[in-house]
N, C-alpha and C positions, 0 to 999 in steps of 0.2 A: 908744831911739826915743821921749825922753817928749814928751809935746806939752802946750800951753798950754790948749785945751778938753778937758775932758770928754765922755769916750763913753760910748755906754749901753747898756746887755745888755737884748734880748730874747728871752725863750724860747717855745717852744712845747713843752706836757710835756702827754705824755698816758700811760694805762696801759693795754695791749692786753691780752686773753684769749683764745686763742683764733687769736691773728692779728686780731682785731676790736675794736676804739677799747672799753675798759670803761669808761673814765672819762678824761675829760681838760678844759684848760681852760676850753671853748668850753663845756660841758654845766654844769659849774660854775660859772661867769660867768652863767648862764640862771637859777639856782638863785637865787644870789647876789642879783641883781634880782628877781625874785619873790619872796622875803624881804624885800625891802626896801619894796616897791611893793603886792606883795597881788595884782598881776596879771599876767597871761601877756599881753595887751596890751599893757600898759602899757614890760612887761621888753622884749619883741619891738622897740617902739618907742624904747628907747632905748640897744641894741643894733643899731639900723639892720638890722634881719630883719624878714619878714613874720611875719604873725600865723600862718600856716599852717607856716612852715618852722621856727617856734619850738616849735608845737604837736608837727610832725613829730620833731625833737632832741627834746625833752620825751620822748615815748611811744616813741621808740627807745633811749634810756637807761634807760628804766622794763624797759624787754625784756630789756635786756642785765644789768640788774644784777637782775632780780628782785623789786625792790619797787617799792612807790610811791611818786614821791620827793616829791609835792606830794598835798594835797587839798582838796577844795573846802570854801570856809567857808560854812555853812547857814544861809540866811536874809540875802545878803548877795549875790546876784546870780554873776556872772563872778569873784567874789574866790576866790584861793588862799592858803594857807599851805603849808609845807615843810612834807611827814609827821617824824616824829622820825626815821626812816630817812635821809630827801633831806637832812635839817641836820644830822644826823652826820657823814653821808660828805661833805657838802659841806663843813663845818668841818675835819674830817681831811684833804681834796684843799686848800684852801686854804692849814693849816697847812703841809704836804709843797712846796708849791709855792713860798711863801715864805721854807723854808729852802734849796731849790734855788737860788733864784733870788739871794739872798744869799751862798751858797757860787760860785753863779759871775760874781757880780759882784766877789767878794775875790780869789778864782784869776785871774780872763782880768786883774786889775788887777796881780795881783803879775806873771805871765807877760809882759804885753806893757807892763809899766813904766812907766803909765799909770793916771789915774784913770778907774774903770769904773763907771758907777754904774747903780741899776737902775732898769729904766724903771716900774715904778711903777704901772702898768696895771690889775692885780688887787687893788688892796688892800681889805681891810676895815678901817672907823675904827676897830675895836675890836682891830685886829692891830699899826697902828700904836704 
């Protein structure tokens, strides 16, 4: 069944404990943008979430895993940085993510005989 366009693999990978989300894309993508930006604002806004529902994932991830995964930079208003906890595990969730997500964009391409490629969504330029 090969066909002429290209299709593309999207995942959703998260890791429960408990029965309850310990870490997953969505928490990690929040991180990712606040490392890049310096703001829980700014990340919120351009992940199309509110300031409040960003804050809420923030401090419910902090709950579940134990530490702190951002903190605030002193003398510099509303700005954050990722604790060295929050950009470990976020480095580690991202690494784990983009070998998933290339293992199954090579398997569903061999199985269904077809180019599969991956959507591309989560990357960092430095993973690239």
């Amino acid at each position: 069944m090969p066909s002429k366009d290209n299709a593309t693999i999207r995942l959703r990978v998260w890791i429960e404990q408990d029965r309850e989300t310990y870490l997953g894309i969505g928490s990690t993508l929040l991180l990712q943008h606040i490392e890049r930006l310096g703001s829980l604002r700014k990340a919120a806004e351009e992940l199309n979430m509110s300031y409040r529902r960003a804050w809420g994932k923030l401090k419910k991830a902090e709950e579940r895993i134990g530490h702190p995964l951002v903190e605030k930079v002193r003398g510099q208003g509303q700005r954050f940085t990722l604790s060295p906890h929050g950009r470990e595990l976020m480095n580690k969730f991202l690494r784990f993510y983009l070998d998933v997500e290339a293992y199954a964009a090579q398997r569903a391409s061999e199985v269904l005989e077809m180019q599969v490629d991956k959507a591309g969504e989560f990357y960092r330029e430095d993973t690239e």
